[in-house]
C-alpha positions in Angstrom: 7.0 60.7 -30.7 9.4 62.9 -28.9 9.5 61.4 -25.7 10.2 58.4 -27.8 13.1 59.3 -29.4 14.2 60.4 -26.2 13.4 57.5 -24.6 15.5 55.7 -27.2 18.4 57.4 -26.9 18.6 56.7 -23.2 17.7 53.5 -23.3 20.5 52.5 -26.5 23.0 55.0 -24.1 22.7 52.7 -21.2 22.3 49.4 -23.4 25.5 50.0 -24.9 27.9 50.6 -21.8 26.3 47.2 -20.7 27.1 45.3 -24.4 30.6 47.2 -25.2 32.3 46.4 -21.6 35.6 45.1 -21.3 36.2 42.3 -18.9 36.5 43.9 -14.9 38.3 44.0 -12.2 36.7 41.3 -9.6 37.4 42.6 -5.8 37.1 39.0 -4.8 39.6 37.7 -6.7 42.0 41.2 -6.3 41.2 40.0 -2.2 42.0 36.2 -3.0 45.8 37.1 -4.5 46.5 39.8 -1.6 45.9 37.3 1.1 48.0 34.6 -0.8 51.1 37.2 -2.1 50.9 40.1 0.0 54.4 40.2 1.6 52.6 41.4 5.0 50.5 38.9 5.6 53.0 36.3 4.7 55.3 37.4 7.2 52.9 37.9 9.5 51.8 34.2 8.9 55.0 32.9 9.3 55.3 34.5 12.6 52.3 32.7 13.7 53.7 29.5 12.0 57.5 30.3 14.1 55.2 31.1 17.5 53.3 27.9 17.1 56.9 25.8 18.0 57.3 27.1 21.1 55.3 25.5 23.6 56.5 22.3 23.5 60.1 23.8 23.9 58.9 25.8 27.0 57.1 22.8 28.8 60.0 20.4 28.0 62.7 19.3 31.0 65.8 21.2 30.4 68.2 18.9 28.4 70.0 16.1 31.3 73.9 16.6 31.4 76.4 13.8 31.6 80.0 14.1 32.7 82.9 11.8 32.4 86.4 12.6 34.6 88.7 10.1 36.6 90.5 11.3 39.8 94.3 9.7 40.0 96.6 9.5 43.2 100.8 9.7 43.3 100.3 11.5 39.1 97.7 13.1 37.0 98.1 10.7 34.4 94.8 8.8 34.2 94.2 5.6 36.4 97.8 6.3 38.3 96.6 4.5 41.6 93.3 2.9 40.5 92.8 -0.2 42.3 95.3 0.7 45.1 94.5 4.0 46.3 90.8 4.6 48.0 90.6 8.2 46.2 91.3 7.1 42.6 88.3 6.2 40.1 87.2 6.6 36.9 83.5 7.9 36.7 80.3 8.9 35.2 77.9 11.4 36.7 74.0 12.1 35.0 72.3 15.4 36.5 69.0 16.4 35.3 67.1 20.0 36.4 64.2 20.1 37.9 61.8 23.0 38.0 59.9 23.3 40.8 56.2 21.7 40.0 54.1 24.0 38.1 56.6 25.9 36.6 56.8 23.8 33.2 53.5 24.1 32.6 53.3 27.5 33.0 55.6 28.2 30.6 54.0 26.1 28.2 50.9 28.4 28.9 52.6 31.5 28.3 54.1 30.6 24.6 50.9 28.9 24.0 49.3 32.3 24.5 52.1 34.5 22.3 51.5 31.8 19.7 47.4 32.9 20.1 48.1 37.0 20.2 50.4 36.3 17.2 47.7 34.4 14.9 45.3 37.0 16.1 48.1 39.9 14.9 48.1 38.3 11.8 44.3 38.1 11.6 44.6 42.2 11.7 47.1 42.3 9.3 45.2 40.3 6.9 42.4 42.7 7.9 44.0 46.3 7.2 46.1 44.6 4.1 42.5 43.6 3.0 41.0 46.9 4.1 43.6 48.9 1.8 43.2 46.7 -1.2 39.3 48.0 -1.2 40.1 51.4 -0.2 42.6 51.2 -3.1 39.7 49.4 -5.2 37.1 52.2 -4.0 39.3 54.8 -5.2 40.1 53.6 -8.3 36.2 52.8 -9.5 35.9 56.3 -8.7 38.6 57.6 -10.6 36.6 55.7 -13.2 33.1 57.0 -12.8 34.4 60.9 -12.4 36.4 60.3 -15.4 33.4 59.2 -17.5 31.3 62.2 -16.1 33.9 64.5 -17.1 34.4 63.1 -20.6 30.9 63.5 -21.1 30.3 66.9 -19.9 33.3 68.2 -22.3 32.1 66.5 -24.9 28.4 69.0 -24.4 31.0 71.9 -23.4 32.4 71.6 -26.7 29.1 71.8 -28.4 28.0 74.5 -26.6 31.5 76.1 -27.1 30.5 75.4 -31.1 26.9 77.2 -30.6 28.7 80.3 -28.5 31.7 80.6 -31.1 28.5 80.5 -33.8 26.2 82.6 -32.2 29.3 85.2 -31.8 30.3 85.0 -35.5 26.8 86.1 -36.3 26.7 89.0 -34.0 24.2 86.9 -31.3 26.7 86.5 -28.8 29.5 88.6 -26.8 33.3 87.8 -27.2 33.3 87.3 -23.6 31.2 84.5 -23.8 33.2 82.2 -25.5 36.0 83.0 -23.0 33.7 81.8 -20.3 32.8 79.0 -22.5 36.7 77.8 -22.7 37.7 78.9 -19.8 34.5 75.9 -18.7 36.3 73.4 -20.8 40.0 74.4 -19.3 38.4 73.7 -15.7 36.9 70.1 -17.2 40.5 69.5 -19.3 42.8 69.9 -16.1 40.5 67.8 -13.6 40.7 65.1 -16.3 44.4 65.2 -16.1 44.3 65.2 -12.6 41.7 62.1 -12.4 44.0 60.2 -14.9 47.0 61.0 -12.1 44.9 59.8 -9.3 43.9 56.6 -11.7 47.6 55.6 -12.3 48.8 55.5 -8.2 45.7 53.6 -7.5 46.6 51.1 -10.2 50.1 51.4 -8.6 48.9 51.1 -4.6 46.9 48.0 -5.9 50.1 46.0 -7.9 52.0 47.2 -4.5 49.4 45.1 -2.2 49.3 42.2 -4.6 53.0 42.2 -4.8 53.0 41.9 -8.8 55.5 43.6 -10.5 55.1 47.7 -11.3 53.4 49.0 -14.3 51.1 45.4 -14.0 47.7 45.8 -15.8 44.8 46.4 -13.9 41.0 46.4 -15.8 38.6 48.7 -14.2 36.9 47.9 -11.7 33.1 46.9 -11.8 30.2 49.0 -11.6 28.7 47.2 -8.4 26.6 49.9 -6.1 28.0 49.7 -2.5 26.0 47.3 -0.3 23.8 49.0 2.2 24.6 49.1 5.8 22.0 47.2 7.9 24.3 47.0 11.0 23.2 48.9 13.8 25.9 50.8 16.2 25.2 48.9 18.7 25.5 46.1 16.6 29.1 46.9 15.5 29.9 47.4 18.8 29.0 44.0 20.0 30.9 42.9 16.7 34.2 44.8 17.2 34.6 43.1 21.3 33.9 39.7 19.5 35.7 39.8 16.3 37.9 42.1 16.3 42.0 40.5 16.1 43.1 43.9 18.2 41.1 43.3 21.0 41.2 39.3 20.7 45.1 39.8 20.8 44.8 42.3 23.6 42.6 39.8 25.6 45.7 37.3 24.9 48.9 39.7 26.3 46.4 40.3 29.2 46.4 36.0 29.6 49.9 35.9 29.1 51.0 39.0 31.7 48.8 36.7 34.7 50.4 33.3 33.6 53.9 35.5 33.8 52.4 36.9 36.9 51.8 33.5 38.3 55.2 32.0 37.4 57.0 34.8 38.7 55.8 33.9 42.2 56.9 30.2 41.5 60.2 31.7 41.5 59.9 32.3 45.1 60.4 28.0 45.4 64.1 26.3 44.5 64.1 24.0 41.4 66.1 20.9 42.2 68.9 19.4 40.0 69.2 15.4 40.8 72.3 13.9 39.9 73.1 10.5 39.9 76.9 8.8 39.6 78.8 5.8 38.9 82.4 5.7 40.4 84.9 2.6 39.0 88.1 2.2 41.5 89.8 -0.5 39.7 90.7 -3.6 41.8 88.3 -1.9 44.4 84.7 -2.2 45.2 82.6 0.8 42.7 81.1 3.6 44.4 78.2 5.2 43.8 76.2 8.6 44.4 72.9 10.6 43.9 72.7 13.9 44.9 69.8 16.6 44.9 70.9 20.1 44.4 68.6 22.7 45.2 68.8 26.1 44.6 68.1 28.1 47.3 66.5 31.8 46.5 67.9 33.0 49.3 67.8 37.1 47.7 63.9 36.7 47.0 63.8 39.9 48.8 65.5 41.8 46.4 65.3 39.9 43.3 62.4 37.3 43.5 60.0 39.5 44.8 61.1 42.4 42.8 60.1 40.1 39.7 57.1 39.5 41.1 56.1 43.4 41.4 57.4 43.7 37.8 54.9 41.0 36.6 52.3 42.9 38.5 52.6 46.1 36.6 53.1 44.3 33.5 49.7 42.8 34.1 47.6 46.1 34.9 49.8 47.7 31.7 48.3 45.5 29.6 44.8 45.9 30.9 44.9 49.5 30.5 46.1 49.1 27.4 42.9 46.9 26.3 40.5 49.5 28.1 42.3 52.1 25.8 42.1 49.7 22.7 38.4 49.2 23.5 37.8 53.1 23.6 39.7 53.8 20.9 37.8 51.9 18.5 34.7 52.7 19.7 35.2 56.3 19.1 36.5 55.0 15.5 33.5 52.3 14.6 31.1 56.1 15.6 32.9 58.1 13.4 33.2 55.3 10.6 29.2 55.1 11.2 28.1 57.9 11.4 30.0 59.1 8.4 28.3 55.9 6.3 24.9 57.1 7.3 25.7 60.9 6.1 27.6 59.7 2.6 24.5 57.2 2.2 21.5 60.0 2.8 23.5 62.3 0.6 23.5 59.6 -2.3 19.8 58.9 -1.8 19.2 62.8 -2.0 21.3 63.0 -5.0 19.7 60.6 -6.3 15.9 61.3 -5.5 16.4 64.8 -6.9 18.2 63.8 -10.1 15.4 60.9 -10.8 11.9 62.0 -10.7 12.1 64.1 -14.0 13.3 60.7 -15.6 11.4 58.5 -13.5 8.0 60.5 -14.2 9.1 60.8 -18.2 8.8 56.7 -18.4 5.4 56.7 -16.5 3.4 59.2 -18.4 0.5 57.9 -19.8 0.5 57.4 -23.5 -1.9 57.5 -26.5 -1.3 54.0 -27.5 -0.7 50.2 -26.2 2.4 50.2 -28.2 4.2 53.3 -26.4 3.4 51.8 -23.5 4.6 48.6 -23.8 8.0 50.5 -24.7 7.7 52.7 -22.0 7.4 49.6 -19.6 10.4 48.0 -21.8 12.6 51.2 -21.4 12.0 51.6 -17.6 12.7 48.1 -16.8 16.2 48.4 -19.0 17.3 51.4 -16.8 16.1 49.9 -13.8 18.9 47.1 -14.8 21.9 49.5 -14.9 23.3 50.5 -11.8 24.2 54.5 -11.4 23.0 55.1 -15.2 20.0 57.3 -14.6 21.7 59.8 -12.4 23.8 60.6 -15.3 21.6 60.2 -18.1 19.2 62.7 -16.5 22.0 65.4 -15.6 23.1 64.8 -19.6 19.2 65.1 -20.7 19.0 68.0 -18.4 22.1 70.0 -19.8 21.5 68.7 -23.3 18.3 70.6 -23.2 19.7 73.7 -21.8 21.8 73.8 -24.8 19.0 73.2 -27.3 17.8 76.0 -26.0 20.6 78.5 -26.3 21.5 77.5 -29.9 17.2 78.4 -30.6 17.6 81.2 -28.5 15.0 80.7 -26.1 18.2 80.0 -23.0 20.7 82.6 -22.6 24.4 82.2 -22.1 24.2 82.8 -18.1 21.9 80.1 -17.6 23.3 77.5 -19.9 27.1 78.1 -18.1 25.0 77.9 -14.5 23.4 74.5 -15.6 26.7 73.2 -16.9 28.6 74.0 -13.6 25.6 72.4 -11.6 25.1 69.3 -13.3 28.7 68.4 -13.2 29.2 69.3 -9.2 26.1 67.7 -8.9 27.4 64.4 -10.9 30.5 64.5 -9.0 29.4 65.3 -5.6 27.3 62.1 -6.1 30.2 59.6 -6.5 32.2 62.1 -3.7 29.9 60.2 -1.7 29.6 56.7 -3.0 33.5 56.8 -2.5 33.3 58.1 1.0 30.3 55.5 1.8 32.1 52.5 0.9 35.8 53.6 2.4 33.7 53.9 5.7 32.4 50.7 4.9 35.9 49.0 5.0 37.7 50.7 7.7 34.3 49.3 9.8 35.2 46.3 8.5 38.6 46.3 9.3 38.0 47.4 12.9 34.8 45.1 13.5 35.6 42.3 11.4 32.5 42.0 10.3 31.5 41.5 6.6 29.9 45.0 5.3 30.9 45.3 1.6 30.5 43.5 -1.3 
């Protein structure tokens, strides 16, 4: 009948977080508004957008110029000797440039490809704007959850403050043990403050990145464990040279330096500028002239080829540059990894240790069909609630340690040693969820690869 009551409790605990919560925080929708408002991403859109109109421009003749004059013999007044003088005419010359062949098209190339590193920049802008939203999301759940844990565990200091101040007034207890006994709930009173500090920038990081005005509300987040990472390293590896935008735009300024590369040698060839002309001479017969003008890059040796070496070192600048992006974050997706793995065998542990006492509780065998059928009922109801039994068996835990002080069969040392352990214990465990899931999505920023909820 105990265990039952016990049972009960627990169960009616866990039920009624579940049936009294307040409408949460959705990350999908917080990512939906940051990728439509953030001011970031926007800009970095509309420099895609801007990029996009340049290639047509690039790979387009230069515009054709058109001049009118007249030449006049004996005065400069116009048409003084047209008709009678050989020299004088009124005309009309068209001249269009040329490139020489190839050139056009290169340049076409080469804005074609800024336009592509500049969608793929603003791909990794949406990525790390995304990336800080969850950070900022991860943070705040946690802000949350260590709140709740400390609320609770000052609500049993103050009882056991109660039993220690009682105990004392009856000559059971020291004077120094209810100084310990505050001095407990002091630690637990300014770590709430503190928590409730860490809450309020969150809420203000997270209004920043949606771009909604300050002091906007924000509903706690929800209670959702952090997926578990099935990637492999190898894996992310494989997904980071694919998907990432910072190698992908990399790969493009590499494309870009050989097209520069390429047209810089063109320069070594004249462009031509044809011109074409219509001269009226009055009385006279018209004349009439086409010309090709060719410019002649008769300094290649100092200037032409000297472009040509600068295109060169442009090119292997930017290669190095994507070797160093490739190292760089392959040393980062190891370190994001490999700190995932720790944070997530450190939950597990926590959690396995923290469990069993629960866990076997529920599955002892009892004396009729009707315990267990509740038993069954009650396991089934905590099973449902994510990160409940973790704290319901620290509370039971302490909870019991106290019992036993205010019957005297626990003394003071042990009951202050449980309460410090529980509640490191409690918080260590969501130290790690937090860490796990920021690792989470800075490997998703740097792999682009889907790894959180």
């Amino acid at each position: 009948m105990r265990r039952r009551v016990i049972l009960i409790l627990a169960v009616s605990a866990v039920s009624g977080v579940a049936q009294t919560a307040k409408p949460r925080e959705n990350l999908r929708g917080l990512t939906s508004e940051a990728i439509s408002n953030n001011p970031e991403i926007v800009a970095a859109q509309e420099r895609y957008e801007s990029a996009r109109q340049r290639p047509t421009q690039e790979s387009s003749l230069p515009d054709p110029k058109v001049s009118v004059g007249y030449t006049s013999v004996g005065n400069p007044l116009p048409g003084a000797g047209l008709g009678s003088q050989v020299l004088a005419n009124a005309r009309l010359m068209v001249s269009q440039e040329v490139p020489f062949p190839g050139k056009l098209k290169l340049k076409g190339d080469i804005a074609y490809t800024d336009a592509q590193a500049k969608f793929e920049q603003y791909q990794s802008v949406q990525l790390a704007v995304v990336s800080r939203l969850k950070q900022a999301y991860y943070r705040l759940q946690y802000t949350y959850a260590i709140s709740d844990v400390l609320v609770r565990n000052r609500a049993l200091l103050e009882q056991f403050l109660k039993a220690t101040e009682d105990r004392y007034s009856v000559g059971k207890a020291v004077q120094q043990d209810v100084f310990k006994a505050q001095m407990q709930l002091t630690v637990i009173e300014t770590r709430i403050v503190k928590i409730e500090q860490e809450r309020r920038s969150r809420e203000a990081e997270i209004n920043s990145l949606l771009n909604r005005a300050a002091g906007s509300p924000i509903n706690r987040p929800e209670d959702e464990p952090p997926k578990d990472l099935t990637a492999t390293l190898e894996g992310l590896f494989t997904s980071a040279r694919e998907k990432s935008p910072i190698l992908a735009r990399d790969r493009k300024l590499i494309q870009r330096s050989e097209l520069a590369a390429n047209i810089a040698r063109k320069n070594l060839y004249p462009d031509v500028t044809l011109n074409a002309g219509y001269y009226n001479r009055g009385g006279m017969p018209p004349a009439y002239e086409i010309r090709a003008d060719f410019a002649i890059p008769l300094y290649s040796w100092r200037k032409q080829r000297a472009g040509v070496n600068e295109r060169v070192s442009d090119l292997s600048q930017t290669r190095s540059a994507y070797e160093a992006s490739d190292q760089t974050l392959r040393a980062q997706i190891q370190d994001e990894f490999s700190k995932a793995q720790a944070s997530a065998r450190l939950m597990k542990l926590y959690a396995q240790t923290q469990a069993p006492q629960l866990h076997g509780a529920l599955a002892t065998p009892t004396t009729s069909n009707e315990d267990e059928l509740f038993v069954a009922q009650a396991a089934q109801n905590l099973r449902t609630i994510s990160g409940q039994i973790v704290l319901l068996q620290s509370d039971m835990a302490l909870r019991a340690s106290i019992i036993g002080y205010e019957t005297g069969t626990v003394d003071f040392p042990s009951v202050l040693s449980s309460a410090s352990v529980v509640l490191e214990f409690e918080m260590n465990y969501y130290d790690e969820a937090l860490n796990y899931s920021l690792a989470l999505s800075r490997l998703e920023e740097i792999t682009g690869q889907p790894l959180t909820n």
